[in-house]
KOLTIRO-943201 format. One record per residue: residue in three letters; x, y, z of N, C-alpha, C in turn. Coordinates in steps of 0.02 Angstrom, whole numbers, plus 50000, padded with zeros to 5 digits. Example, Ala and Ser with C-alpha at 12.3 -4.5 7.8 and 13.67 -1.06 7.14 Angstrom:
# KOLTIRO-943201
res|n_xx|n_yy|n_zz|ca_xx|ca_yy|ca_zz|c_xx|c_yy|c_zz
ALA|50660|49716|50390|50615|49775|50390|50660|49835|50390
SER|50642|49888|50354|50684|49947|50357|50645|50002|50394
//
This chain:
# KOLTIRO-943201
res|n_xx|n_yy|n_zz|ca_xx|ca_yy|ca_zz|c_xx|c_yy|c_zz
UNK|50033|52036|49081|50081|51982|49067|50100|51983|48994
UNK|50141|51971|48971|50170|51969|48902|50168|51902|48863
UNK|50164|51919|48811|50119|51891|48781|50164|51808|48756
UNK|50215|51798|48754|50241|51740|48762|50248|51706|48833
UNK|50216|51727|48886|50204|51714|48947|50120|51694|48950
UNK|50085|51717|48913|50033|51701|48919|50032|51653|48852
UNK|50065|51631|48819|50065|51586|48766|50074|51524|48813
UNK|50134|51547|48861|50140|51473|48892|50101|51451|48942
UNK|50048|51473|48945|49976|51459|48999|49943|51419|48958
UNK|49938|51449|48902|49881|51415|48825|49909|51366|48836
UNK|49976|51357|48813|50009|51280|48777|50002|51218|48809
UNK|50011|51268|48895|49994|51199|48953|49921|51165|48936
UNK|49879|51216|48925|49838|51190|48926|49808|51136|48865
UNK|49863|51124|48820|49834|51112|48742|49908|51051|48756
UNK|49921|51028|48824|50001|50972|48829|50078|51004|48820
UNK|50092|51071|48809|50156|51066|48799|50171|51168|48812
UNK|50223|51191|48828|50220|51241|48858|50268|51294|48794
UNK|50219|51324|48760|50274|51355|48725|50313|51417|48756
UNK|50285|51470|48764|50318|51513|48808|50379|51493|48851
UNK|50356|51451|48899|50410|51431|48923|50438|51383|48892
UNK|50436|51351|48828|50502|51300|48802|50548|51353|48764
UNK|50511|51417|48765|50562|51472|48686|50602|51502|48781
UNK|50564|51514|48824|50649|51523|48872|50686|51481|48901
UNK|50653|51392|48900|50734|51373|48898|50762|51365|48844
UNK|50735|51368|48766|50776|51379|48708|50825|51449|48711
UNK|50779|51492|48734|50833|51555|48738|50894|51544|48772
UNK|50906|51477|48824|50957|51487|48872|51009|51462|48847
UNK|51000|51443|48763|51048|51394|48719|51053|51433|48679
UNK|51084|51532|48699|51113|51556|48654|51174|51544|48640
UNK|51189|51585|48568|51255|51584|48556|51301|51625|48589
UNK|51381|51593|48577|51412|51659|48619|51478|51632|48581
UNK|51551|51674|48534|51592|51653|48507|51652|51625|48536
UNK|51665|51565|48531|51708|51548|48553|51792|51592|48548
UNK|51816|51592|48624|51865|51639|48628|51919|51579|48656
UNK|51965|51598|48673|52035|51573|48728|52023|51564|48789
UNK|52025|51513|48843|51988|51506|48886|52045|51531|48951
UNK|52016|51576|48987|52069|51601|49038|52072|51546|49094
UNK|52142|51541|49110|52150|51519|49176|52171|51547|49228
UNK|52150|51493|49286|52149|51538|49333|52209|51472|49384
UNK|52222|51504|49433|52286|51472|49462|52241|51410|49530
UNK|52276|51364|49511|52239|51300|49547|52184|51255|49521
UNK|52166|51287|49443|52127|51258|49418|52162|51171|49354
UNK|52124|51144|49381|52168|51079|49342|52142|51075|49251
UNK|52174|51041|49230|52160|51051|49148|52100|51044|49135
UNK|52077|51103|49081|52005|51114|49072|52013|51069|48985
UNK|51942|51055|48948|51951|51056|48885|51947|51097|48866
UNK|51985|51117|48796|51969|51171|48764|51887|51188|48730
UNK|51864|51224|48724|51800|51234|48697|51802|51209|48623
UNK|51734|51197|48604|51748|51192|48514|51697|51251|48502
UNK|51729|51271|48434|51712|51319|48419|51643|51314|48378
UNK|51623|51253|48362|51565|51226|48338|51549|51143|48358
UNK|51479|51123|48357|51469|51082|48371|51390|51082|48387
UNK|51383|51017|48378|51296|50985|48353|51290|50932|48406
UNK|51242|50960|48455|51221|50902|48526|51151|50935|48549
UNK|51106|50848|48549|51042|50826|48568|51042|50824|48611
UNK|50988|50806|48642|50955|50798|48734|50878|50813|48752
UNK|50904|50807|48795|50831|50817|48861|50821|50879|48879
UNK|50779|50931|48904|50777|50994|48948|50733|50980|48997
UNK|50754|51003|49033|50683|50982|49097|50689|51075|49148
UNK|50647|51108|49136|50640|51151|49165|50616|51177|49215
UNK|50629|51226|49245|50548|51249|49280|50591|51311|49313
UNK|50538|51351|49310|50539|51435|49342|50485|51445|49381
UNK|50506|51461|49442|50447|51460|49491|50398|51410|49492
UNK|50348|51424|49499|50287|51365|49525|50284|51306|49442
UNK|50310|51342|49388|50324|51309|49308|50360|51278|49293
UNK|50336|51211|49271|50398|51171|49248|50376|51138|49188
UNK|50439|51107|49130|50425|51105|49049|50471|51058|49048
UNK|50483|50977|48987|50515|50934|48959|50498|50956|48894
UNK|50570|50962|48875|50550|50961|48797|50637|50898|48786
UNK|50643|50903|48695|50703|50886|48661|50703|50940|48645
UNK|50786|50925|48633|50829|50984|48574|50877|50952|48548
UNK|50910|51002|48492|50953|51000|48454|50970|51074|48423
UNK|51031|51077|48474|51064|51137|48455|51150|51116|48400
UNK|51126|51163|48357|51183|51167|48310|51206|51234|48309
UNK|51273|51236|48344|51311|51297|48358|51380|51301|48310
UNK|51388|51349|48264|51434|51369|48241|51466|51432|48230
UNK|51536|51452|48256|51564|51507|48262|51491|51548|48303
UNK|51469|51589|48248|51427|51648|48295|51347|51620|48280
UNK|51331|51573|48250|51290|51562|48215|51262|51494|48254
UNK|51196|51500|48279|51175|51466|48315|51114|51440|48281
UNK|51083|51368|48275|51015|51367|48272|50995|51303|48302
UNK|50925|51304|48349|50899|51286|48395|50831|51253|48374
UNK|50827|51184|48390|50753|51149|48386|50720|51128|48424
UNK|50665|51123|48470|50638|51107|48520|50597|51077|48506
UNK|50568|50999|48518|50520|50953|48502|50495|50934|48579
UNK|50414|50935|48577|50371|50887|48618|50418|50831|48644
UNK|50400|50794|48697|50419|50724|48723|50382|50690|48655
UNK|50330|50698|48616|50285|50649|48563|50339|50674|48491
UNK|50357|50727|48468|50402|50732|48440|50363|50792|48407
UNK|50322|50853|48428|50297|50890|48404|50321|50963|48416
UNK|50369|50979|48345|50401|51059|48351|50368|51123|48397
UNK|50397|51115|48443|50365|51166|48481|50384|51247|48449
UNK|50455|51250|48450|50494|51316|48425|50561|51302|48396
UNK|50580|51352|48347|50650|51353|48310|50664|51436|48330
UNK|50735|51427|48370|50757|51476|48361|50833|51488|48335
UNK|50854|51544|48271|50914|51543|48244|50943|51629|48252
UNK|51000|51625|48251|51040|51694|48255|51092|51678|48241
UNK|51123|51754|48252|51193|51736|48266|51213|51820|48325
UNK|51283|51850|48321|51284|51898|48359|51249|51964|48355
UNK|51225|51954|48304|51186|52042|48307|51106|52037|48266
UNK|51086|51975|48268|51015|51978|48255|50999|51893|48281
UNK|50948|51881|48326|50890|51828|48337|50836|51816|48312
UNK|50823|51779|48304|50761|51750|48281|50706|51692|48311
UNK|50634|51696|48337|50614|51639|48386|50534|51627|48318
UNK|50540|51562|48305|50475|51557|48268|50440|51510|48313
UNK|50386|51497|48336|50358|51475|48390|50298|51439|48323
UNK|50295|51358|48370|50243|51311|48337|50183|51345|48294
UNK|50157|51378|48324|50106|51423|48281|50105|51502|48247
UNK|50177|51489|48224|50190|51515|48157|50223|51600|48205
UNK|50209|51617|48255|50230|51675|48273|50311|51678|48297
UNK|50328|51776|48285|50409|51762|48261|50390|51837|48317
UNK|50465|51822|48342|50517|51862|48390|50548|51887|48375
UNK|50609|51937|48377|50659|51969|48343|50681|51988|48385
UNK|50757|52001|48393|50784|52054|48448|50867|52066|48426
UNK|50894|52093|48446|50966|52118|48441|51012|52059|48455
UNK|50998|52034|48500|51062|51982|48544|50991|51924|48565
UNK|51023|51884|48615|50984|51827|48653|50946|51880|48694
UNK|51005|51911|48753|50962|51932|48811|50921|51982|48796
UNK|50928|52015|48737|50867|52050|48739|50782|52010|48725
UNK|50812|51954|48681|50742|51925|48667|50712|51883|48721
UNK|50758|51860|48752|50730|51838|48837|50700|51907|48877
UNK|50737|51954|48853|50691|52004|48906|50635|52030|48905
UNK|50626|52034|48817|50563|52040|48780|50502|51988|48801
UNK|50532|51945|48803|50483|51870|48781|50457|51867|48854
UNK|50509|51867|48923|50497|51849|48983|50510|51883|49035
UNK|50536|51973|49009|50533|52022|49075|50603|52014|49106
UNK|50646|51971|49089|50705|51942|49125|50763|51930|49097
UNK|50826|51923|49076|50869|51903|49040|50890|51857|49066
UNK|50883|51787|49021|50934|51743|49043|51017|51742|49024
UNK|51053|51690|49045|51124|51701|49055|51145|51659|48984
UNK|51132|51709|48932|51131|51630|48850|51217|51662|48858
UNK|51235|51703|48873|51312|51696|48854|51357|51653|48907
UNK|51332|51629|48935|51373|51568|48983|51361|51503|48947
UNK|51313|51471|48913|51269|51398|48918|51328|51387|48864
UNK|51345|51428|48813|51378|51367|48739|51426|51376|48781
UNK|51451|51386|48828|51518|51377|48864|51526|51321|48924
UNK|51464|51325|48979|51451|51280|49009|51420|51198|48994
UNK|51394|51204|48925|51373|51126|48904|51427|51106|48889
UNK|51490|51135|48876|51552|51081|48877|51595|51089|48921
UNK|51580|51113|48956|51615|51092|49032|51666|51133|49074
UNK|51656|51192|49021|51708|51257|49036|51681|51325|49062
UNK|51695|51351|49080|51680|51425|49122|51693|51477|49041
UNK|51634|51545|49063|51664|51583|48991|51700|51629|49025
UNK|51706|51641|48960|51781|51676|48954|51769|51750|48979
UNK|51827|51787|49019|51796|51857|49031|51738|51887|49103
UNK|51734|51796|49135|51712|51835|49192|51724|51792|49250
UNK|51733|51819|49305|51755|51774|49368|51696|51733|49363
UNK|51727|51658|49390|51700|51608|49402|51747|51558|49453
UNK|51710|51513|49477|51765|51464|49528|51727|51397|49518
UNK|51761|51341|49521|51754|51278|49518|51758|51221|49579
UNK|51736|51182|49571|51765|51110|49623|51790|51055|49576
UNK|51827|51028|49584|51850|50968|49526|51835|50903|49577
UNK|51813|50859|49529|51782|50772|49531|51847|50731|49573
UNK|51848|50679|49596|51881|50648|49613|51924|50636|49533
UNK|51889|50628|49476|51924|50596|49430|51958|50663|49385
UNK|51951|50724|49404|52004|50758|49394|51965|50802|49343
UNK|51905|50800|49333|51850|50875|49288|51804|50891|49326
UNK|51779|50946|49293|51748|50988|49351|51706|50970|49368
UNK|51674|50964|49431|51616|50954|49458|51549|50998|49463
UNK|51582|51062|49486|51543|51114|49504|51570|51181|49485
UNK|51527|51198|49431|51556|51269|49426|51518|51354|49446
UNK|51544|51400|49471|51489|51427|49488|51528|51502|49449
UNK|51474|51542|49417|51477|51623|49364|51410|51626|49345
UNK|51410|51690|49346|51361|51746|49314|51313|51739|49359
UNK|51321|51699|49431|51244|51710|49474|51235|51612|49496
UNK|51260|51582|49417|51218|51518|49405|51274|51482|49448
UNK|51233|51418|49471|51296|51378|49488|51261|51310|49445
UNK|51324|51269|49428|51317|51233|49366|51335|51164|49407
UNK|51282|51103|49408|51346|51052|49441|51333|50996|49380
UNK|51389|50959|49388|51378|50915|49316|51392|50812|49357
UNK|51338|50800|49333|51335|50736|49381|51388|50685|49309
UNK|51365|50692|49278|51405|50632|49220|51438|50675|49164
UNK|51488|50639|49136|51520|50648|49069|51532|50584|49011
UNK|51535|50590|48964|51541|50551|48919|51615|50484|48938
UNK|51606|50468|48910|51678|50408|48917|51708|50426|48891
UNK|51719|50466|48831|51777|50475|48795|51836|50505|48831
UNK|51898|50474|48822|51956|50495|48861|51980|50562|48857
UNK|51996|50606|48910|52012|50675|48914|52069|50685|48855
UNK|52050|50723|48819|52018|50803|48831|51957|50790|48785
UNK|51954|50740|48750|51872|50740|48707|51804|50721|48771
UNK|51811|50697|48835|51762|50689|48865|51711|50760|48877
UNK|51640|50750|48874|51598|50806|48878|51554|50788|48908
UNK|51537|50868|48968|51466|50846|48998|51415|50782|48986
UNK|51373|50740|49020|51327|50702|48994|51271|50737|49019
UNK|51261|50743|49084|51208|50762|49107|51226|50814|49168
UNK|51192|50873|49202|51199|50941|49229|51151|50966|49233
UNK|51148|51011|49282|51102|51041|49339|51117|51110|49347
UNK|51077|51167|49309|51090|51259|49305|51062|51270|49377
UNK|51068|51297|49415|51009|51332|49438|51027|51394|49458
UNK|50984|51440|49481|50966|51521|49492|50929|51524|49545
UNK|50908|51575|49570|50852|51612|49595|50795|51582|49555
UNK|50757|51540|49587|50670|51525|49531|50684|51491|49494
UNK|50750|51485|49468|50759|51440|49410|50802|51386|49398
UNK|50783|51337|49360|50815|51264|49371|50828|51222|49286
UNK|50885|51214|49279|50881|51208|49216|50903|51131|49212
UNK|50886|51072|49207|50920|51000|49164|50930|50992|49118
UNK|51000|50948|49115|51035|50933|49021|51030|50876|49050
UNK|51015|50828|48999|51049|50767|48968|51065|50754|48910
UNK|51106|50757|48885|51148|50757|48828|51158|50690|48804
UNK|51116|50664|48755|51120|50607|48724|51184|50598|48661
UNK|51182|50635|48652|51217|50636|48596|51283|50702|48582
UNK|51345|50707|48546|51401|50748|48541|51437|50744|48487
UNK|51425|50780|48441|51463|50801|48372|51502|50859|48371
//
């Protein structure tokens, strides 16, 4: 087993899961904001921002494993950096990059490195997660560059979006009147894997 996999056996056992909080931190890679393609029948999307600073909830679990942490991801242009705190408010992991180098420093001082996201998810957990979809899907848009299909809300944003494998459904959005309204809270899931946002907060 590898060795940030077996970190997150320890952590359970010491209240809090690091291994597995650095892969759902990994799933809050960066990815640069581009032009968002449309597709025919699809009703007005928001545009993406190309930066932006939003808190929340994670609630995870991969197979028989499941993890709550906070975050606070601050994404700009290519440049991403990531905080993950305990439910008590205790730094579990920071991870920062941007497109051609990552970085994962984990609560007890140990560091990761890799080329991109998915390689350090593959490193860390045998698997790559989908970090070039998430800065696209936490605001409510499909990325750019690969088939995807939607369902739209009675109130006219998306409901359900499904690319790269994941299907994304988004139960709430903010009040703010379209086109500034954004995800509130949403539901990843995969094969084994299950990802929750709640999004407290949107800068």
């Amino acid at each position: 087993m590898h060795w940030l996999c077996e970190a997150a056996r320890q952590w359970l056992v010491r209240s809090a899961a690091i291994g597995q909080a650095l892969a759902v931190a990994a799933l809050l890679g960066s990815c640069a904001p581009v032009a968002l393609e449309r597709t025919s029948g699809l009703g007005p999307l928001p545009a993406p921002q190309g930066a932006f600073d939003v808190a929340g909830r994670l609630s995870a679990r991969y197979g028989g494993d499941a993890l709550t942490v906070n975050f606070r991801w601050r994404h700009a242009s290519q440049r991403d950096e990531l905080e993950l705190a305990s439910p008590l408010g205790q730094t579990v992991a920071l991870l920062t990059g941007d497109a051609s180098n990552v970085r994962l420093q984990a609560a007890d001082g140990r560091v990761l490195t890799a080329s991109d996201w998915s390689a350090l998810t593959a490193q860390g957990l045998g698997w790559p997660l989908p970090v070039d979809g998430l800065a696209f899907w936490i605001q409510g848009v499909p990325r750019p560059g690969s088939a995807f299909s939607t369902e739209m809300g009675d109130d006219g944003r998306v409901a359900l979006l499904r690319q790269d494998g994941w299907t994304v459904v988004y139960h709430a959005y903010t009040q703010a009147a379209a086109p500034d309204s954004r995800p509130s809270r949403m539901t990843l899931s995969y094969p084994d894997a299950e990802l929750r946002i709640a999004v407290d907060s949107w800068q």
